[in-house]
C-alpha positions in Angstrom: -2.1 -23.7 9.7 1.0 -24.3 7.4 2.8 -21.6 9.1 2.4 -23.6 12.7 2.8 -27.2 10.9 6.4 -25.8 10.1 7.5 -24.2 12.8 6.4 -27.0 15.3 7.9 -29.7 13.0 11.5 -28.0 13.6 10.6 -27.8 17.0 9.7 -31.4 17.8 12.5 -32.8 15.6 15.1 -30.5 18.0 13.7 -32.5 21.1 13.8 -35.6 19.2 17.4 -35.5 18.3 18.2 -34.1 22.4 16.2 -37.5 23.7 12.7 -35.8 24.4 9.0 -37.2 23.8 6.8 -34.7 21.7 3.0 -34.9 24.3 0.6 -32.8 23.4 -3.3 -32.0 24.9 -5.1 -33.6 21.7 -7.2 -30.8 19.8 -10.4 -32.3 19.9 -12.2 -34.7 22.9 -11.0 -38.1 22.8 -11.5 -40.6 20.6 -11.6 -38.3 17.7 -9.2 -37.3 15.1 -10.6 -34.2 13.6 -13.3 -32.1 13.9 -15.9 -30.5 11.4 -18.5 -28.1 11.5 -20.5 -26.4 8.6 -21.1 -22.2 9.0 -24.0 -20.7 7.3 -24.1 -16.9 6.8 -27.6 -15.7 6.5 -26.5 -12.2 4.5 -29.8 -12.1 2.8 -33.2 -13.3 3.1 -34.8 -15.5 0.2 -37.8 -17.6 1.7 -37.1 -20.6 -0.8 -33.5 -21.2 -0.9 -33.5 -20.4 3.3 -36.0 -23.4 3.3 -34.1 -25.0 0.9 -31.1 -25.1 3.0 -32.3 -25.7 6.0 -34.1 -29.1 4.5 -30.9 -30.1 3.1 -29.1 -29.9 6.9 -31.8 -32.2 8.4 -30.7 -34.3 11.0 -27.0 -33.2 10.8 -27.9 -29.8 12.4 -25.4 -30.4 15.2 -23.1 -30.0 12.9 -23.7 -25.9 12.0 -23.5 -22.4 13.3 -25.3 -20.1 11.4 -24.8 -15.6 11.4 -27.9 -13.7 10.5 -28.0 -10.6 9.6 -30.6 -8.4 11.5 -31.3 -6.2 8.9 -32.0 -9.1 6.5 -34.2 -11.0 9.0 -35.7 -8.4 11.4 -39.1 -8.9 9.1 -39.3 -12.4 8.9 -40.3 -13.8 11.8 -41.0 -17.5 10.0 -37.5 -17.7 9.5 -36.5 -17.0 12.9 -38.8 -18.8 14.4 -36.8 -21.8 11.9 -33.2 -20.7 13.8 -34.8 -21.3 17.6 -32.8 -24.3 19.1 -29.8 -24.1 16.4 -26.2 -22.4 17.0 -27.2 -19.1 16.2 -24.9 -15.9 16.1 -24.7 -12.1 15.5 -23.5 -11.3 11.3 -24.2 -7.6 12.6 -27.3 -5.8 11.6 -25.7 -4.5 8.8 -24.0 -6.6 6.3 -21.0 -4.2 6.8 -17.7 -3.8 8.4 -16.7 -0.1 9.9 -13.8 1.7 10.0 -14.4 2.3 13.8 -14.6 0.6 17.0 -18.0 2.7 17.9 -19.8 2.4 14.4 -18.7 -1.5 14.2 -20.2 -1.9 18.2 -24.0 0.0 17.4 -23.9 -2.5 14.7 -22.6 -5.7 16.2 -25.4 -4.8 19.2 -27.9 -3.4 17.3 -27.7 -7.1 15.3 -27.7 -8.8 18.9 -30.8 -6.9 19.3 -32.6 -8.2 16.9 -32.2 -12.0 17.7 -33.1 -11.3 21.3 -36.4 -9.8 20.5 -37.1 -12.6 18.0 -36.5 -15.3 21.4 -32.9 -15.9 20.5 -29.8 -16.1 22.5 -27.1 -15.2 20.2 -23.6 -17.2 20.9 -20.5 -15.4 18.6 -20.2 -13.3 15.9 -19.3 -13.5 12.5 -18.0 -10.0 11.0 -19.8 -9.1 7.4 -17.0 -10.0 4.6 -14.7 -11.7 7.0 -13.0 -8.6 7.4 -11.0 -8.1 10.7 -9.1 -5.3 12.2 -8.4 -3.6 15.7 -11.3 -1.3 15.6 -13.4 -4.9 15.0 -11.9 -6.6 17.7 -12.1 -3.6 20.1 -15.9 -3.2 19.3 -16.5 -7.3 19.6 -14.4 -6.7 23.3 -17.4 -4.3 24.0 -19.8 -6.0 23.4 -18.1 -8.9 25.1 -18.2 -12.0 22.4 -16.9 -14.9 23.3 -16.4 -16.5 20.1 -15.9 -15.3 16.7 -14.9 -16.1 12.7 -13.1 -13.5 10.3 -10.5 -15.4 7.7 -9.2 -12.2 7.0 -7.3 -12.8 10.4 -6.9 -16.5 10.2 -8.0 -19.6 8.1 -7.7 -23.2 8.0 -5.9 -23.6 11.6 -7.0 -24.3 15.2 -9.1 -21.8 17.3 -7.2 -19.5 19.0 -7.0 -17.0 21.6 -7.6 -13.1 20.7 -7.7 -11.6 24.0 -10.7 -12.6 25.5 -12.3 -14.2 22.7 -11.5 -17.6 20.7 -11.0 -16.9 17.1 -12.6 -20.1 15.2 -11.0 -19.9 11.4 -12.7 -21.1 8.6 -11.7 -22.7 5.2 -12.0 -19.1 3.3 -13.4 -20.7 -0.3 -17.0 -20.9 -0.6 -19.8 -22.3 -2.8 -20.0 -18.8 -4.1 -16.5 -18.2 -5.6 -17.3 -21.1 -7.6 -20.6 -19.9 -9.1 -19.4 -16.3 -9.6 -15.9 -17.8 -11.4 -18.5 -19.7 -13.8 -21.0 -16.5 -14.6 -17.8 -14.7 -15.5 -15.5 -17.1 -17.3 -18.1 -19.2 -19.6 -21.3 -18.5 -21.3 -24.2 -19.5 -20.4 -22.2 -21.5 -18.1 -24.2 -25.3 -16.2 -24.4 -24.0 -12.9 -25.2 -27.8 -11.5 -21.9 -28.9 -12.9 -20.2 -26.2 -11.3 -21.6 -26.5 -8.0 -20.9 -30.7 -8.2 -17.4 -29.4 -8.9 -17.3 -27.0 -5.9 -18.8 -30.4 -3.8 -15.8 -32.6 -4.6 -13.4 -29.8 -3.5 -14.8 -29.5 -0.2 -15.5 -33.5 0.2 -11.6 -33.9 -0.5 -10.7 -30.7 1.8 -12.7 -32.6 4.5 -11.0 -36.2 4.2 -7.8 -34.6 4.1 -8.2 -32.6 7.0 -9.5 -36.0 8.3 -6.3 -38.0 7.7 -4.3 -35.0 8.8 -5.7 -34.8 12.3 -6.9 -30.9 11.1 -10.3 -29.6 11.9 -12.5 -29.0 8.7 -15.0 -25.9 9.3 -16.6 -25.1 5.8 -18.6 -21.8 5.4 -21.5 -20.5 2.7 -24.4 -18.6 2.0 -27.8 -19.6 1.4 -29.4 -16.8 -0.9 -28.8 -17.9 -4.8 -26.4 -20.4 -3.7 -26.5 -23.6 -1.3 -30.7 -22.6 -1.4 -30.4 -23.6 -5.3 -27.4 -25.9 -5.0 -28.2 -28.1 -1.9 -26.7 -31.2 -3.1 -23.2 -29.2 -2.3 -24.2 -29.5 1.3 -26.1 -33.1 1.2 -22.9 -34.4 -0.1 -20.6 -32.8 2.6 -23.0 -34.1 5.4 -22.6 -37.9 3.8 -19.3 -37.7 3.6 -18.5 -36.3 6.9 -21.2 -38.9 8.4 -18.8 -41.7 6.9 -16.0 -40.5 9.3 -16.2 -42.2 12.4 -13.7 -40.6 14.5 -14.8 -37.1 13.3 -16.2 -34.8 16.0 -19.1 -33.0 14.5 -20.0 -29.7 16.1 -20.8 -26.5 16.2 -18.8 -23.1 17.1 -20.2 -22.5 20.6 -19.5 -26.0 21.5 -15.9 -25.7 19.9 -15.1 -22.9 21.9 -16.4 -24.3 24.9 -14.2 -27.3 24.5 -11.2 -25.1 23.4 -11.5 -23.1 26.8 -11.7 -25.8 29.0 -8.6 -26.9 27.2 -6.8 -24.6 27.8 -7.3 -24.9 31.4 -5.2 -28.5 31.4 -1.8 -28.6 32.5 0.5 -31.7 32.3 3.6 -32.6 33.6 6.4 -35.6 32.1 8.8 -37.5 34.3 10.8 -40.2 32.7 12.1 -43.7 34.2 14.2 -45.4 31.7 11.1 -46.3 29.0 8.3 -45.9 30.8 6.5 -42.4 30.9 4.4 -40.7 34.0 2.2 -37.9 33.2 0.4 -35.8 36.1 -2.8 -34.0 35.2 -4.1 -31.1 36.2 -7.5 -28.9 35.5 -9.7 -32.5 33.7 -12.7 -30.5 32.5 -15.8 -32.3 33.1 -18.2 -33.1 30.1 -15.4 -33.7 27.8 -13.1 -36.7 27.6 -9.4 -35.8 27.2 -7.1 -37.5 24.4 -2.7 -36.6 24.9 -1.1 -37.3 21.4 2.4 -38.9 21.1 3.5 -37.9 18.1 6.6 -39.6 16.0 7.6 -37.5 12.4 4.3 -38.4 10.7 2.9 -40.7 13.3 0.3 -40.2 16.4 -0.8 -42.3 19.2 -3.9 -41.3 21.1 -4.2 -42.2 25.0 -8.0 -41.1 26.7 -6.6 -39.4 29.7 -9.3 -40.7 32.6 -7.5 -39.8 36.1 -5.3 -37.2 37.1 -2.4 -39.9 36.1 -1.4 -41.9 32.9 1.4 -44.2 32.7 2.7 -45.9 29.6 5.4 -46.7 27.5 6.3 -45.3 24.0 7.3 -49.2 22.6 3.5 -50.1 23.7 1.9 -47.7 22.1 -0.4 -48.0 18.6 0.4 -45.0 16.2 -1.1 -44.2 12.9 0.1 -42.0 9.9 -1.3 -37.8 10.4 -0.1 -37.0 7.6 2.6 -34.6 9.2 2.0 -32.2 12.1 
């Protein structure tokens, strides 16, 4: 994400200085700003802190994906039966990532396996440790997923395009670190501190990725940690509900969005200071936002027919926060 903020700053202040307007499709449906979406990986299977976590996700389930594990779940049908109507994905049936394309493919189907005869669809994977490499994404190719997650190959950035799938990146810190950096570091060390610690990290992360116009997608694991901790996630959820233009969702739904994105094509022409943009490929069941951006500054336009007209001076722009 830094990498892109950089390199497109240069860019748009070279067609600034030659006279040119920086457009752009906005990243997420209009009206929002930023998006955010909570990813649970289901590694292991402890009844309580499962339950635990699920309770503490109530009413903002909307908001998550979540990646089981076959192996871990394969015998514990009142758990599944718990996952049947949420955003649910294949973490492999194995909590492991191969060195090949054919041992990382038995396991990413054997793992889809297991959902479908437990009644769910599976939509995306989630490779075991984040780990990523070609043999992965031949394997996920295969077995022809459409969306994934691995911040070994990217994190804290838009979704993008691998080949046929869309990559969705996620911040790569998790509740976890934070509790395993206490165990070693201190003795005996308040565990509740910690994790209220750990919270106010992620509730900044969000509200920065907020003001920035970034997407937010937060990861962790139930098993010994947001299952024992779930303030950590009860705080994020209030937090993000305080956002208005915030575009809570899930991975499948972000991937959706981000494909019928790309579909949209625009063209600019120019008449003194007034600005005509021709549309092409609206996607219907999403409203579409074009950005006009000025150094630190955006203006959102909803784009609602095939033309918009305006004028730069007209328009209302508030601070991102840089690109």
């Amino acid at each position: 994400g830094a990498v892109r903020r950089e390199l497109l700053n240069r860019l748009r202040a070279i067609i600034r200085r030659a006279g040119g307007i920086w457009l752009r499709v906005a990243a997420f449906p209009f009206p929002y700003r930023s998006a955010f979406s909570f990813r649970i990986d289901y590694d292991q299977y402890d009844p309580r802190d499962f339950n635990a976590t699920l309770d503490a996700i109530a009413g903002h389930e909307r908001a998550t994906t979540h990646f089981l594990s076959g192996v871990a779940y394969e015998g514990a049908p009142e758990a599944l039966a718990r996952m049947r109507g949420l955003d649910v994905g294949s973490h492999g049936y194995h909590h492991h990532t191969y060195r090949t394309t054919e041992e990382n493919l038995r396991n990413i189907e054997r793992g889809i396996r297991t959902l479908r005869a437990a009644g769910i669809e599976p939509s995306g994977f989630a490779a075991p440790h984040g780990r990523y490499h070609r043999q992965l994404a031949s394997a996920m190719e295969k077995s022809n997923i459409r969306h994934s997650s691995e911040f070994s190959l990217v994190y804290d950035e838009l979704p993008l395009f691998t080949g046929a799938a869309i990559q969705i990146p996620v911040h790569p810190v998790c509740l976890g670190l934070f509790l395993e950096s206490a165990v070693r570091n201190g003795p005996q060390p308040l565990l509740d501190e910690t994790a209220d610690r750990a919270a106010e990290y992620f509730e900044e992360l969000l509200c920065t990725g907020y003001r920035r116009g970034e997407p937010v997608f937060l990861y962790g694991h139930p098993t010994g940690r947001l299952g024992r901790h779930p303030q950590v996630v009860k705080r994020i959820f209030h937090v993000a509900s305080q956002l208005s233009a915030l575009w809570k969702t899930n991975f499948t739904e972000m991937a959706a969005w981000w494909r019928a994105r790309d579909r949209i094509r625009f063209s600019v022409t120019r008449r003194k200071e007034r600005y005509t943009v021709a549309v092409e490929g609206l996607p219907s069941g999403y409203r579409v936002g074009l950005e006009s951006c000025r150094k630190e500054h955006v203006a959102l336009m909803p784009v609602d027919d095939r033309l918009l007209r305006f004028s730069s001076e007209s328009l209302a722009y508030e601070a991102r926060g840089g690109e």
